[in-house]
N, C-alpha and C positions, 0 to 999 in steps of 0.2 A: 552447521547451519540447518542442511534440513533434518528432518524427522528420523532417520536413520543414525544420527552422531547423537541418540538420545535426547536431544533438546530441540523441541518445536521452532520454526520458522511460520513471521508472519508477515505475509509482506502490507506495506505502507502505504497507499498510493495520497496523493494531493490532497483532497478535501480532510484527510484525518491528519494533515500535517497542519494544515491554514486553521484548521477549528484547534488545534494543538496553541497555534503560535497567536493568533487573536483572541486575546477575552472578550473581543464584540460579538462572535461568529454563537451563533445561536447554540452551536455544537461542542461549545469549547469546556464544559464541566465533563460530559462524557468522557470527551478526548483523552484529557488530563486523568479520569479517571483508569479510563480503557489503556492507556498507556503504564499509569502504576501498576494498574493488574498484568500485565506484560510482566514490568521489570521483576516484579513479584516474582513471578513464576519462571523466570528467566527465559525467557522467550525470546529468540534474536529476530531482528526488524529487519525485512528487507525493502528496499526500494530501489529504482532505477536514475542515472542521471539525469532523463526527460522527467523524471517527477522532480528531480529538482529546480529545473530549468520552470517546469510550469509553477512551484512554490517561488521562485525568484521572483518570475514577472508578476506574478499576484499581491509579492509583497511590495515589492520594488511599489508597483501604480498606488497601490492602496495606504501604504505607510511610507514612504521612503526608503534611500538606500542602505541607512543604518538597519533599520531593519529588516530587511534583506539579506545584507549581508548577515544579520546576528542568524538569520535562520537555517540558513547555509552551513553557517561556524557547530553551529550547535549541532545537528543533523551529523554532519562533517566529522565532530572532534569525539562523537557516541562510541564506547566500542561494543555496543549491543546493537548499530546498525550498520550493515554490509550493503553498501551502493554497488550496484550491480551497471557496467558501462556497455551497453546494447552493442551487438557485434550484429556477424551479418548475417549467422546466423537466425539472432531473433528480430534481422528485417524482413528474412524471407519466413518468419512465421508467422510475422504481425503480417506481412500483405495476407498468409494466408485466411489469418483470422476476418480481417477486412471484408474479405468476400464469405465465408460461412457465417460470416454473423451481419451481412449486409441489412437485415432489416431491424438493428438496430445502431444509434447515432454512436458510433463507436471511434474514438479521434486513434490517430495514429500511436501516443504517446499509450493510451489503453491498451491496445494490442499489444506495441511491447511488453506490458507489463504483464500481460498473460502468457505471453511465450518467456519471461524473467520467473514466472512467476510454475511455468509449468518444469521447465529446466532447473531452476532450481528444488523441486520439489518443496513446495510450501507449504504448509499446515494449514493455512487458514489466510485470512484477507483482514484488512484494516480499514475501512471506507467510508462515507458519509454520502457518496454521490451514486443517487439509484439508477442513473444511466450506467453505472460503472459493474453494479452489484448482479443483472438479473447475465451480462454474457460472460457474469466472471463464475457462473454455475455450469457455465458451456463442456461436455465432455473433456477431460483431459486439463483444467487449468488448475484445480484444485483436488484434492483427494475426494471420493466418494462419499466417505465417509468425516468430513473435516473436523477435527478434533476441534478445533479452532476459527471459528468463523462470526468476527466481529459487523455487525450491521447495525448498527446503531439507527437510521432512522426509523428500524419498526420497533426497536428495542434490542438490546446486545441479547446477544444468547448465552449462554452460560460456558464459559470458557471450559475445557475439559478438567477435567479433576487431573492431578499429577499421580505418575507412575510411580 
């Protein structure tokens, strides 16, 4: 999974999953794009079970439970993605994150995912949501140098050239 088994990890978070799974979401050609350039390049998806739990209730309110559940199944049934289920470890990371990065609005479900996201050793980030993007640059949650570092609302950056 990460960068050390030859093959880049990038982890997922919510807004690039909802712009993935809505053709309304202002985001969703990207998405769909930024996703086949993944599969492309074999790039394994990581995400946490609170990123599923927040793509549930967004789809659950927004669309229904069919849909919901299909987004869940599909996510679910990938084997290019590795759901990662928060231990307690990465609770006592995320409080730490909580507080170093208190001046910004950072939800508890983010924090996980920066401490998923730094334990896993992850290449690069997946995202659409710029609350999410400027504490996911925070020392230690992403490589210094990230091979891989998908931002789509200023414009993706050019995914790394393969080894």
């Amino acid at each position: 999974m990460a960068s050390g088994a030859g093959r880049y990890s990038i982890f997922v978070d919510t807004s690039a999953w909802i712009a993935f799974f809505s053709a309304r979401d202002q985001n969703h050609s990207a998405a769909e794009r930024l996703f086949r350039e993944a599969t492309a390049r074999n790039a394994s998806l990581v995400t946490t079970n609170l990123v599923l739990a927040e793509i549930h209730r967004l789809i659950l309110h927004r669309a229904g439970v069919e849909a919901a559940g299909h987004a869940l199944n599909t996510i679910e049934s990938s084997a290019r993605v590795s759901i990662v289920f928060s231990t307690g470890a990465h609770h006592a990371a995320a409080k730490a994150w909580l507080v170093s990065l208190s001046q910004h609005k950072l939800t508890y479900t983010d924090a996980i995912s920066f401490a998923v996201m730094k334990d896993a050793r992850c290449d690069g980030l997946f995202s659409f949501d710029s609350d999410f993007l400027p504490p996911a640059s925070a020392p230690g949650v992403l490589p210094e140098e990230s091979p891989v570092l998908l931002n789509p609302p200023s414009g993706p950056q050019e995914m790394a050239p393969e080894s």
